[in-house]
VMD Tcl script that draws the C-alpha trace (Angstrom):
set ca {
  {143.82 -5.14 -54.85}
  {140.92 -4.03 -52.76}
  {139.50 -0.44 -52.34}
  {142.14 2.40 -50.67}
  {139.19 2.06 -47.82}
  {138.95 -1.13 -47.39}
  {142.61 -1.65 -47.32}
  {142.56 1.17 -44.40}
  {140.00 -0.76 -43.15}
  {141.74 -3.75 -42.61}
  {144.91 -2.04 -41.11}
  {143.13 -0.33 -38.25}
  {140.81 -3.61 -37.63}
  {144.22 -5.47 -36.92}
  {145.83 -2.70 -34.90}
  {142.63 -2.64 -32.60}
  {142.39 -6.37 -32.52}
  {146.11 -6.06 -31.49}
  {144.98 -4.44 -28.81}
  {142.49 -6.85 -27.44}
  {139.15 -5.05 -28.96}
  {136.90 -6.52 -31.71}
  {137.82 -5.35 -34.99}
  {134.58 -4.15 -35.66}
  {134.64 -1.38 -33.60}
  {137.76 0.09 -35.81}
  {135.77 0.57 -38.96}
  {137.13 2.57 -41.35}
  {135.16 5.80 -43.07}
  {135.16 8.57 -45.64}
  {135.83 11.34 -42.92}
  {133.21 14.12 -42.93}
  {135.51 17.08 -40.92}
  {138.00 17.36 -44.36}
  {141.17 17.13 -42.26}
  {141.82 14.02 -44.12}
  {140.17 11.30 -45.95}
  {139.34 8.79 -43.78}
  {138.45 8.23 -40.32}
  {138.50 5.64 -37.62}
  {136.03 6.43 -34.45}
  {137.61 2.99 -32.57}
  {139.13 4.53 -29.87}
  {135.85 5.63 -28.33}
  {133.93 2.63 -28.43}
  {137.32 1.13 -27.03}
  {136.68 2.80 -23.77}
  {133.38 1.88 -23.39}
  {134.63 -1.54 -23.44}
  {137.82 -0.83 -21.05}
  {135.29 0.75 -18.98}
  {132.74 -2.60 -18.87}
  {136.08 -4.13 -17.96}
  {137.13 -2.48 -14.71}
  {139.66 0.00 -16.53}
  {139.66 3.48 -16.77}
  {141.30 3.93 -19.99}
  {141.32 7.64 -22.33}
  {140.05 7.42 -25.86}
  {143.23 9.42 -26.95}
  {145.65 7.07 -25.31}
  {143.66 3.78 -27.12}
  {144.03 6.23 -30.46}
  {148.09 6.60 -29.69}
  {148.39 2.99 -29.43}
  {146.61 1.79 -32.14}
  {148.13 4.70 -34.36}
  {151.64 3.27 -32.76}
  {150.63 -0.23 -34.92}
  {149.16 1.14 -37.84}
  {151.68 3.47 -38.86}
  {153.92 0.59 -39.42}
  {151.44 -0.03 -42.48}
  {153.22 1.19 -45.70}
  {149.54 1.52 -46.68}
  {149.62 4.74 -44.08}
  {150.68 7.96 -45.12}
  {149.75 10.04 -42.42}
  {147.81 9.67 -39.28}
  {146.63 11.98 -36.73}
  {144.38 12.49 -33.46}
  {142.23 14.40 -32.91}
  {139.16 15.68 -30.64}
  {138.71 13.57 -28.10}
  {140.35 10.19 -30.01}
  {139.37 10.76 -33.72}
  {142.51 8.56 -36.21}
  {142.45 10.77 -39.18}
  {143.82 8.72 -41.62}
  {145.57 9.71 -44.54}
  {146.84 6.86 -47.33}
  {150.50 6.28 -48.55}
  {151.00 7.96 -52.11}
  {151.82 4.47 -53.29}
  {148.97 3.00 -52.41}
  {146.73 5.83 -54.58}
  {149.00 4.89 -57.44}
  {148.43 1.77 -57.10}
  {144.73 1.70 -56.84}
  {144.76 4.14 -59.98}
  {147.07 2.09 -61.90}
  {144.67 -1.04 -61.12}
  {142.00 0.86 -62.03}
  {143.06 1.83 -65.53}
  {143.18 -1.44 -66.82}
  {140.13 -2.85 -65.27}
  {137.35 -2.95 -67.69}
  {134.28 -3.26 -64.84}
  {136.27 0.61 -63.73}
  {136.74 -1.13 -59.74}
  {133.32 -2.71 -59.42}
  {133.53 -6.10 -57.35}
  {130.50 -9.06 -58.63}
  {128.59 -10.48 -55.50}
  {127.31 -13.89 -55.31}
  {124.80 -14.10 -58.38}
  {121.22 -14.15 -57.73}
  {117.63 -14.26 -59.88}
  {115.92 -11.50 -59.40}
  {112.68 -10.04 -60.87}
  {112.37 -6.12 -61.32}
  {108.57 -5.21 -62.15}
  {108.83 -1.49 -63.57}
  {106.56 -1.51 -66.84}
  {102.98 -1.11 -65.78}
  {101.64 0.89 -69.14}
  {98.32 -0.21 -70.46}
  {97.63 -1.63 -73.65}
  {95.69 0.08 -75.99}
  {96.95 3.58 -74.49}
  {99.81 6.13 -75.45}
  {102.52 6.20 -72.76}
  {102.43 9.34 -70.66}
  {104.28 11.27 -68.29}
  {103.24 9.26 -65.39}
  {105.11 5.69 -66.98}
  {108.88 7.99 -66.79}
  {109.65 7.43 -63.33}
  {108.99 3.85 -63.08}
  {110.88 2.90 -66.45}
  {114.12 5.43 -65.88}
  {114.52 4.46 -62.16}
  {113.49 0.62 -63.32}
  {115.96 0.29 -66.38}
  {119.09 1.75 -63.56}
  {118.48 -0.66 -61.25}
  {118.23 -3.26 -63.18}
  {121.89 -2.52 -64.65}
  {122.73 -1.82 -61.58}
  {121.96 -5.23 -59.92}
  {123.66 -6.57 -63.55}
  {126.82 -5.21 -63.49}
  {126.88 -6.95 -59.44}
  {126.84 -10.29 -61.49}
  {123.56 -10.85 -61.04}
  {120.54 -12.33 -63.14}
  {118.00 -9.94 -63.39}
  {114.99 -10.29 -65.46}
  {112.53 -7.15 -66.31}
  {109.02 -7.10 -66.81}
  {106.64 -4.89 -68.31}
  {103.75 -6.13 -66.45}
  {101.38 -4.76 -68.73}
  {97.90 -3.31 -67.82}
  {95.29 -6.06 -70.15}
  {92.56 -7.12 -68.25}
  {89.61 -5.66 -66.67}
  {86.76 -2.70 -67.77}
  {89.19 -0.88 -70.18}
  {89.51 -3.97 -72.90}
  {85.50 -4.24 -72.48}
  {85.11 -1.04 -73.41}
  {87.56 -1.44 -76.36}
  {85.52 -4.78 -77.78}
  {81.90 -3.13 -77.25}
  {83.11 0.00 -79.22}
  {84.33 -1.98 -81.72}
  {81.69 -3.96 -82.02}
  {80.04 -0.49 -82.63}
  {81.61 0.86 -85.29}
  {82.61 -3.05 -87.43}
  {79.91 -5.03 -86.10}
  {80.26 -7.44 -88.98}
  {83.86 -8.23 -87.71}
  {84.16 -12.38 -87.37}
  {84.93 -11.75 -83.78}
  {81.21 -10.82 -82.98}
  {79.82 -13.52 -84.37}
  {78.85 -16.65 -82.05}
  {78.39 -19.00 -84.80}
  {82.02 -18.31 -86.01}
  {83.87 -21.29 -86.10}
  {87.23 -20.50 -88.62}
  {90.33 -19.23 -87.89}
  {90.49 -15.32 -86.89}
  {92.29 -13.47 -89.42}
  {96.26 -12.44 -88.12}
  {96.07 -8.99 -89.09}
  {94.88 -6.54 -86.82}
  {91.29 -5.34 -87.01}
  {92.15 -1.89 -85.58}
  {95.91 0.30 -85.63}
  {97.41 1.66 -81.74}
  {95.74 5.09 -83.43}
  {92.68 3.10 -83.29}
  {93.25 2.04 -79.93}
  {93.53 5.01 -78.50}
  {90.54 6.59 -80.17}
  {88.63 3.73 -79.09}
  {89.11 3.44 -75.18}
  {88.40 7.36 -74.52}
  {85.31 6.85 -76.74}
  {83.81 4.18 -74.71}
  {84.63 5.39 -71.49}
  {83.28 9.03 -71.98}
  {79.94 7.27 -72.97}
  {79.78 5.30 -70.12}
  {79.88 8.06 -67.99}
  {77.01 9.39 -68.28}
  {74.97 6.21 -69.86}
  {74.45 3.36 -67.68}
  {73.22 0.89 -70.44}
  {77.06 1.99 -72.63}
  {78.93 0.91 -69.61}
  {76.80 -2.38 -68.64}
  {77.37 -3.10 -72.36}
  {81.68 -2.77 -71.47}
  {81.13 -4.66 -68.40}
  {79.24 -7.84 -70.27}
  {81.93 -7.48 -72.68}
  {84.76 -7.37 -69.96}
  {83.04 -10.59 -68.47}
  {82.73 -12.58 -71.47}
  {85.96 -12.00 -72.30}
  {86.95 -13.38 -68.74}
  {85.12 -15.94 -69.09}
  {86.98 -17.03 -72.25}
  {84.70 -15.98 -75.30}
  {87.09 -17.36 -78.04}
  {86.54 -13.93 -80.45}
  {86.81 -11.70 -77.65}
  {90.38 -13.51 -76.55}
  {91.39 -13.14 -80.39}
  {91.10 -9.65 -80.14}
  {92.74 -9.11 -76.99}
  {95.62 -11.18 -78.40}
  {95.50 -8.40 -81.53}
  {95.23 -5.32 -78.76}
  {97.98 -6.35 -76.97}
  {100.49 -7.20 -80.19}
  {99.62 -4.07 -81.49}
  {99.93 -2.23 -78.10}
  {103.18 -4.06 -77.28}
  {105.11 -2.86 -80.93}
  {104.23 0.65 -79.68}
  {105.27 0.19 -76.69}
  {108.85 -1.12 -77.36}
  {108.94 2.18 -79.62}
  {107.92 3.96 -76.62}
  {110.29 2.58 -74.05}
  {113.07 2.08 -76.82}
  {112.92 6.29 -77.24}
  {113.82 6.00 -73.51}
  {116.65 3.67 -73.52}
  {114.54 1.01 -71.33}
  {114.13 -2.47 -72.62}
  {112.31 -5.33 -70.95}
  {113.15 -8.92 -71.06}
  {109.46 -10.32 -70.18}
  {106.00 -8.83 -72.35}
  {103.89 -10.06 -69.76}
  {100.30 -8.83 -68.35}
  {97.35 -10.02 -66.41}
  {96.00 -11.57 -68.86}
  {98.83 -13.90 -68.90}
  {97.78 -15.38 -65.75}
  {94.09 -15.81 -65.41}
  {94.42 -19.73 -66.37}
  {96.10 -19.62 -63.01}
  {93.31 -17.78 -60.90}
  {91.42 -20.78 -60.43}
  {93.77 -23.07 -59.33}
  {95.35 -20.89 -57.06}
  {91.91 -19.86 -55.12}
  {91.42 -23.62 -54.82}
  {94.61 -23.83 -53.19}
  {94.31 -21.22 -50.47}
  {90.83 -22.64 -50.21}
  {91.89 -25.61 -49.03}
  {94.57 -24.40 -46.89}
  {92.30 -22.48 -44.87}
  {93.97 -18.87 -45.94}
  {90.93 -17.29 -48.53}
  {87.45 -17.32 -46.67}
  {84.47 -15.48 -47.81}
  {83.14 -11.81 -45.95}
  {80.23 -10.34 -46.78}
  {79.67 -12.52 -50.37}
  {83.81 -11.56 -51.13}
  {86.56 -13.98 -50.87}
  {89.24 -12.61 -48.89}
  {92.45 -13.11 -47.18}
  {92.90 -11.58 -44.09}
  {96.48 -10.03 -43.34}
  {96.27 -8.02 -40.53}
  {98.99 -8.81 -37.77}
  {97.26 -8.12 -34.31}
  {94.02 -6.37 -33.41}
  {95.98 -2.51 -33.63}
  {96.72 -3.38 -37.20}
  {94.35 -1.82 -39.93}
  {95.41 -3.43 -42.68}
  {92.66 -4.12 -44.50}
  {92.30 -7.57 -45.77}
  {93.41 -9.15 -49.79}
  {90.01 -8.81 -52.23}
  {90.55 -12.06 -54.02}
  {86.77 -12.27 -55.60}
  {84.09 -9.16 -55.17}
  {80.61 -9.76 -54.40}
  {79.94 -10.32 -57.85}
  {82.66 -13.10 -58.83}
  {84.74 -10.47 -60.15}
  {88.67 -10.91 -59.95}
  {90.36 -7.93 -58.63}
  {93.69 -6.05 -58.55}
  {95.30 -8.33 -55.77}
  {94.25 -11.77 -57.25}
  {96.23 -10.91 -61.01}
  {98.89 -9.66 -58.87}
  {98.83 -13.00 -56.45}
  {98.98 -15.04 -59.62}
  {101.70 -13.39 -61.11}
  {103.75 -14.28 -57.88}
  {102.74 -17.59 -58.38}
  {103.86 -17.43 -62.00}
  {106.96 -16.40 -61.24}
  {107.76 -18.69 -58.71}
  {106.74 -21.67 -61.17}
  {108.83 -20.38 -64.46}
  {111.74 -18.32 -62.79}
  {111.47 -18.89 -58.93}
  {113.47 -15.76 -57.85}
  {115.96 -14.97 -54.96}
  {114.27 -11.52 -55.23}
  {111.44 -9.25 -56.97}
  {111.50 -5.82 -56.68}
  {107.92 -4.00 -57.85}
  {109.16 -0.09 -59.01}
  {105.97 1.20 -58.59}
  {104.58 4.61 -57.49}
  {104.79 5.25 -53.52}
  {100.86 5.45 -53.56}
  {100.31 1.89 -54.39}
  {102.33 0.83 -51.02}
  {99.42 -0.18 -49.11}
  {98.29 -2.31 -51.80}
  {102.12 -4.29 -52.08}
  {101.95 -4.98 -48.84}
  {98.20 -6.76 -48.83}
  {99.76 -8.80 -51.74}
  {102.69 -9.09 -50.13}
  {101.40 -10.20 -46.56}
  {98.75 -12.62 -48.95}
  {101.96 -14.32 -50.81}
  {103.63 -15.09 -47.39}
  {100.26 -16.23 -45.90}
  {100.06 -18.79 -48.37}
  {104.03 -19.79 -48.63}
  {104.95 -18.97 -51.78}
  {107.78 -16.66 -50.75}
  {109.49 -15.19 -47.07}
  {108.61 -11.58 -46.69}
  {112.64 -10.78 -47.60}
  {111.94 -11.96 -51.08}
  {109.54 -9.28 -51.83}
  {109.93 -5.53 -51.99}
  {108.40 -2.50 -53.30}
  {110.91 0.09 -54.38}
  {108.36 2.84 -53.89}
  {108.82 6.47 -55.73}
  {107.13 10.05 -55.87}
  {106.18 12.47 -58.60}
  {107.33 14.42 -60.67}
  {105.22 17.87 -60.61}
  {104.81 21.08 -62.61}
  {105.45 24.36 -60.77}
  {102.23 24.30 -59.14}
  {102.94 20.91 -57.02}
  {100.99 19.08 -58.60}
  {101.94 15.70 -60.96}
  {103.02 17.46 -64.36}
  {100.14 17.65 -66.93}
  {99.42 19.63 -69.81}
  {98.37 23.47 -69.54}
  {95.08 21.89 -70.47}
  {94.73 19.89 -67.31}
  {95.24 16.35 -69.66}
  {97.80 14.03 -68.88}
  {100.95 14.59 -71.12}
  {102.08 11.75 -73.44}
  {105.38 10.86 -72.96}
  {106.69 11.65 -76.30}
  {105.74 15.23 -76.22}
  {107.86 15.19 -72.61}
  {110.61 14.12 -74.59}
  {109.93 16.63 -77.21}
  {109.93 19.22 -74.75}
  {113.74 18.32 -73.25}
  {115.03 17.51 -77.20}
  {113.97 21.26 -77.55}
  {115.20 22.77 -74.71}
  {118.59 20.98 -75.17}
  {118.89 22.34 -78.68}
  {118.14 25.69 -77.44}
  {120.90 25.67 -74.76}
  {123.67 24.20 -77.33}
  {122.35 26.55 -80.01}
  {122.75 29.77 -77.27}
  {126.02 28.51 -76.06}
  {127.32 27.65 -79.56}
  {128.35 24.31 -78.56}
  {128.72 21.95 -82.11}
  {127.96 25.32 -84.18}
  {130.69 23.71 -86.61}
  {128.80 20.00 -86.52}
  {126.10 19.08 -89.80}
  {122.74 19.81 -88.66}
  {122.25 16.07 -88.46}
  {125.29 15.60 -85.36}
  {123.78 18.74 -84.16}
  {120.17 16.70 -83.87}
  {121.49 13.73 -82.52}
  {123.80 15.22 -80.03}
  {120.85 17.49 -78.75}
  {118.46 14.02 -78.53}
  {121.39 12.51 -75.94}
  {121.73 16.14 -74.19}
  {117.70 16.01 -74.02}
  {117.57 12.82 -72.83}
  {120.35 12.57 -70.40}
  {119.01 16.06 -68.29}
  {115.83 14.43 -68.28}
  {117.02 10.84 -66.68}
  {119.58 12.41 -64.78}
  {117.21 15.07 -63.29}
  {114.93 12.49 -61.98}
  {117.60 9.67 -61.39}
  {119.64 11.93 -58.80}
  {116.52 12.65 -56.60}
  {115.87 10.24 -54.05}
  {113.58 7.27 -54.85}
  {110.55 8.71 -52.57}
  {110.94 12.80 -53.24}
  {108.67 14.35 -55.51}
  {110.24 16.94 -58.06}
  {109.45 19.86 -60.55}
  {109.37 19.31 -63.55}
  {112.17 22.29 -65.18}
  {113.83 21.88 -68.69}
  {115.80 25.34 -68.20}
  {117.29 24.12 -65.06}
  {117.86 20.57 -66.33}
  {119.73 21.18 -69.49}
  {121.99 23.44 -68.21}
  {126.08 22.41 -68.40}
  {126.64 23.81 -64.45}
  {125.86 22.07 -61.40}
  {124.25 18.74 -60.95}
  {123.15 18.08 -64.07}
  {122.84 15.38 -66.95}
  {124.52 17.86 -69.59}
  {127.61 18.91 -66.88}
  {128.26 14.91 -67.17}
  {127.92 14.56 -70.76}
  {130.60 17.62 -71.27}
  {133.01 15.91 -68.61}
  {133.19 12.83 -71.07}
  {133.19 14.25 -73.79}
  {135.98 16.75 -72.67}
  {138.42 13.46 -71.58}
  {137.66 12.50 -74.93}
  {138.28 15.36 -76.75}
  {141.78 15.45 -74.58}
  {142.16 11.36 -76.06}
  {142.08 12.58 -79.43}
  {144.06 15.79 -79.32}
  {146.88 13.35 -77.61}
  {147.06 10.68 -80.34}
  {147.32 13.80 -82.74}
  {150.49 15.02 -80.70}
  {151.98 11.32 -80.26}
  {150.98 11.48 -76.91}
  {150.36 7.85 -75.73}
  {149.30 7.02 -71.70}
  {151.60 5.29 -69.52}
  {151.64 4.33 -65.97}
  {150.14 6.36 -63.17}
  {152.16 8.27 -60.67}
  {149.94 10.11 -58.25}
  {151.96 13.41 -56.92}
  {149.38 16.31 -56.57}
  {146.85 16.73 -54.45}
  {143.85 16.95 -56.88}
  {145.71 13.77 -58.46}
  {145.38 12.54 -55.05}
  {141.69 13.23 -54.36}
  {140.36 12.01 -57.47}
  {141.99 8.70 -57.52}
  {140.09 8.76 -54.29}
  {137.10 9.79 -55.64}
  {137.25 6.72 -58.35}
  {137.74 4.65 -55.52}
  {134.02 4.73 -53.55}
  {132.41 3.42 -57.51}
  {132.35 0.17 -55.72}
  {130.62 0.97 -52.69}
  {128.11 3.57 -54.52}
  {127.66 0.71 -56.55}
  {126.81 -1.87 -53.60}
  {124.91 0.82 -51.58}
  {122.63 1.64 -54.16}
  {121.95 -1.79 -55.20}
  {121.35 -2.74 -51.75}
  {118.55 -0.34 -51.32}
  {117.64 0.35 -55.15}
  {118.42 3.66 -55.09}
  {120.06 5.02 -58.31}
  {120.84 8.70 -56.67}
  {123.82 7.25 -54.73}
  {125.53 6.37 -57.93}
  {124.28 9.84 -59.62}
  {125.95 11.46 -56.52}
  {129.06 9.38 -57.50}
  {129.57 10.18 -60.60}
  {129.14 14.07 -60.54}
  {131.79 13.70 -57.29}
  {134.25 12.28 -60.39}
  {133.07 15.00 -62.98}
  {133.85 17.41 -59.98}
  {137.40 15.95 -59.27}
  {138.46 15.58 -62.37}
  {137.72 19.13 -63.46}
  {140.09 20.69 -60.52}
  {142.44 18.15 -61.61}
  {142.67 19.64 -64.91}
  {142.41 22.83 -64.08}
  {145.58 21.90 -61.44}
  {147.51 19.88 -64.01}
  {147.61 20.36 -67.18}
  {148.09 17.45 -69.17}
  {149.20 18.34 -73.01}
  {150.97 21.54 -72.55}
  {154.51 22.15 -73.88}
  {156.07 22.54 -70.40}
  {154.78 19.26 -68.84}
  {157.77 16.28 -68.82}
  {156.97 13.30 -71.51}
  {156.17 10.88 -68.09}
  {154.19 13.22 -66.34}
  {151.78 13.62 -69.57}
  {151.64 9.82 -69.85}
  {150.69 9.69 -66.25}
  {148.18 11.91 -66.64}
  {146.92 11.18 -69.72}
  {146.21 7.62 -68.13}
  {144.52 8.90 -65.19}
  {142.23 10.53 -67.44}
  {141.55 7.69 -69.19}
  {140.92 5.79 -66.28}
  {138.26 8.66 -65.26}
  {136.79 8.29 -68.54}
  {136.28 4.82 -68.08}
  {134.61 4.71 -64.68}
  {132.47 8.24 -65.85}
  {130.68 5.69 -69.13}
  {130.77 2.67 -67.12}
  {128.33 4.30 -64.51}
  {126.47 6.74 -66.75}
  {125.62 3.07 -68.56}
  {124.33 2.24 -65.98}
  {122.18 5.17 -65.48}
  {120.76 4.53 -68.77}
  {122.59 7.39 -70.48}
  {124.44 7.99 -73.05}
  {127.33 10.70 -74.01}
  {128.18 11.52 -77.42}
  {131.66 11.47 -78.72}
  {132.00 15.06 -78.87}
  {129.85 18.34 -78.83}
}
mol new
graphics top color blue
foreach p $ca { graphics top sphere $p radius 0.5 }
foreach p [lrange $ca 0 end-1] q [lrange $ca 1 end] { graphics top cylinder $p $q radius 0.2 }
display resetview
């Protein structure tokens, strides 16, 4: 069956239709005055209409007659008007009941599949040869959700890392290297054998290396002309220099699945920029010939300005110096992706303060045809700041590595279980594990339920804590339900069918019913805080249905347990399905 709204929907659409107004105008939604669920604002726009018409009709006499059709619904439990032609709508028992009972034994917990699709999601961007920090959390949490977000819609979404392997930071890698093993095979021009497979150099070495260099060419201009011929030799295709690359970025990409596999984030595509320089030349050729690239001041550029009042400034395919830039790699990983995928859709979760910078690319891939501006999109985000406002770093002022973040919430989520004696009686190994997915699921959840574009501070007390909107309060709502699974079975308690009679019954089913459009809103604007805000709605409904019904307890008839039992079970279905899809994970009990 559809959604209890949709089903509402439908009614009050015919009854208006009925009356000889377009159905649209009788949408049906979640009412925001609490006098009951739903709402249906028809009558108002209805005479606006009656008006255009010649008639001089009142809004509460179009509400009395479409209420007079509707109620004929056995979908309808109760309508009323109100103000000045308001339908507060309130649904048959029967139909709760049966939405609940449909719910229970649907494994996708009420989500509907839309017409499949390819799409792209671009939410990597770490850089080989250096640790992951606090700045890679956003785009990899907020990444991983909406790409099992846009999954569990039915469609085929492919992730990619879109690493960071090209440009002045491997030049400095290869000239201090060269430093420190200059008899390496991969510095010698008259080399003609086969490189060795092993790695010259560890990710330890890697990221002893890069700061190295680039503190030395600070303050020495002949160190940093020594990266930059190093950086251009490599572009050029110096075969030892490419060996090594291929070694940096193996090395760099075993760390990095460590990294991002800590986090619960996986990618489907180890790509970088280095993947698609082949590609550069062929595609400046192209939009060469087509009249789009054209050279300014010694730089080839594409101009994407629309109109003389708009500033944007124009796509930097070559500098003055032959150089390729930030925009051409990205241009020729569009192109790449239309040749080897060719998506409906790629979405780019990138920081908000590379927006100008989509758009030139953007405006430059639609310039040239590749793709229609729809295709493209840049599912922008903020920070995440210390106290002081700022994006988080160490007390030192230094960037903080991601695995000391995570450090930081495993700690303060053993701290809270350990002051609030929650698994006291567990080994100290479930004790460590349960604290990783209470440290872990605060931290995702804390940044998840923001919206995409706020900034927010950075506060493991407030995270971890079991109240309020938190990723702990969600974890102890599963794990309660199935605490209350297992302390059934042990009483012979088995679930049966659903009969919704009280009102916190009532108003959770309800709540379970908007998954599916939490689900379809926040895939149609990639914004994983519309399901967050689902989900604690459910934790919140089904803790004052507990509290209002108690499910095991000596005086409650066989049936009504059953019932309830099930409609617990049906919570705890929908509560996992979309905490999977947050990227988090509950334990089985704490």
């Amino acid at each position: 069956m559809p959604s209890i709204l949709s089903e509402l929907d439908g009614v009050a659409r015919a009854a208006f239709e009925a009356l000889g107004y377009p159905a649209e105008i009788a949408a049906v939604r979640e009412s925001d005055r609490g006098d009951a669920p739903y709402q249906c604002n028809g009558a108002m726009a209805a005479a606006g209409i009656a008006k255009k018409r010649g008639e001089k009709v009142n809004p509460r006499d179009i509400a009395a007659q479409a209420v007079a059709k509707m109620e004929a619904s056995p979908a309808i439990g109760q309508l009323e008007i109100a103000g000045p032609g308001f339908i507060n709508i309130t649904p048959a028992s029967a139909l709760l009941t049966a939405r609940a009972n449909e719910l229970l034994s649907d494994p996708a917990a009420g989500l509907a599949t839309e017409t499949p699709q390819t799409i792209v999601i671009d939410y990597g961007g770490a850089n080989v040869a250096k640790p992951m920090h606090v700045g890679h959390l956003r785009s990899a949490v907020l990444g991983e959700a909406i790409k099992r977000i846009l999954r569990a819609q039915g469609h085929k979404v492919i992730g990619d890392v879109h690493m960071g392997d090209w440009g002045l930071q491997m030049g400095h890698l290869i000239s201090e290297l060269a430093e420190e093993q200059p008899t390496l095979p991969y510095f010698d021009d008259d080399y003609q054998g086969a490189y060795p497979s092993e790695s010259p150099v560890t990710m330890e070495d890697l990221a002893r290396l890069y700061p190295a260099a680039s503190n030395k060419a600070k303050s020495d201009a002949d160190r940093m002309e020594l990266s930059r011929v190093a950086t251009a030799q490599l572009q050029s295709g110096r075969r030892g220099y490419r060996a090594l690359l291929d070694h940096f970025i193996d090395v760099s990409v075993a760390a990095l699945k460590v990294g991002y596999g800590n986090l619960g984030v996986e990618f489907d595509l180890w790509k970088g920029e280095a993947c698609v320089d082949p590609l550069i030349p062929d595609m400046i050729e192209e939009l060469k010939a087509a009249g789009i690239a054209e050279v300014d001041d010694g730089a080839l550029i594409i101009r994407v300005n629309e109109g003389e009042k708009d500033k944007t400034p124009p796509v930097m395919l070559l500098a003055r110096t032959g150089a390729v830039l930030y925009h051409t790699t990205d241009l020729a990983t569009l192109v790449d992706r239309k040749t080897e995928i060719n998506p409906d859709k790629i979405v780019y979760v990138v920081d908000q303060r590379q927006a100008l910078h989509f758009e030139q690319v953007f405006r430059g891939a639609v310039k040239a045809g590749w793709y229609d501006r729809d295709q493209l999109f840049h599912a922008g985000f903020g920070t995440m700041n210390g106290k002081d406002g700022k994006p988080f770093k160490t007390r030192a002022g230094g960037v903080l590595r991601l695995e000391d973040l995570m450090d930081i919430m495993n700690d303060a989520a053993r701290e809270r279980l350990e002051a609030s004696g929650i698994g006291a009686e567990f080994d100290a190994e479930e004790r460590a594990e349960i604290a990783r997915k209470v440290g872990l699921a605060a931290l995702k959840f804390a940044d998840l339920q923001n919206q995409r574009m706020t900034n927010y501070i950075f506060d493991p007390e407030r995270f971890t804590a079991f109240e309020g909107k938190t990723g702990p309060y969600l974890l102890y709502a599963v794990v309660r339900i199935k605490s209350i699974l297992r302390k059934a079975a042990s009483m012979g308690v088995e679930a049966g069918v659903i009969d919704i009679q009280a009102d916190t019954e009532k108003q959770l089913v309800l709540s379970l019913d908007a998954y599916g459009r939490a689900i379809e809103l926040a895939a149609d604007k990639y914004v994983p805080h519309v399901l967050c805000e689902h989900i604690y709605r459910v934790a919140q409904s089904f803790s004052r249905f507990y509290a209002d019904c108690p499910i095991l307890a000596d005086d409650v008839a066989p049936e009504v347990q059953a019932s309830r039992l099930a409609l617990a079970k049906a919570t705890l279905s929908q509560l996992e399905h979309g905490l999977n899809l947050l990227g988090i994970e509950a334990p089985d009990r704490m």
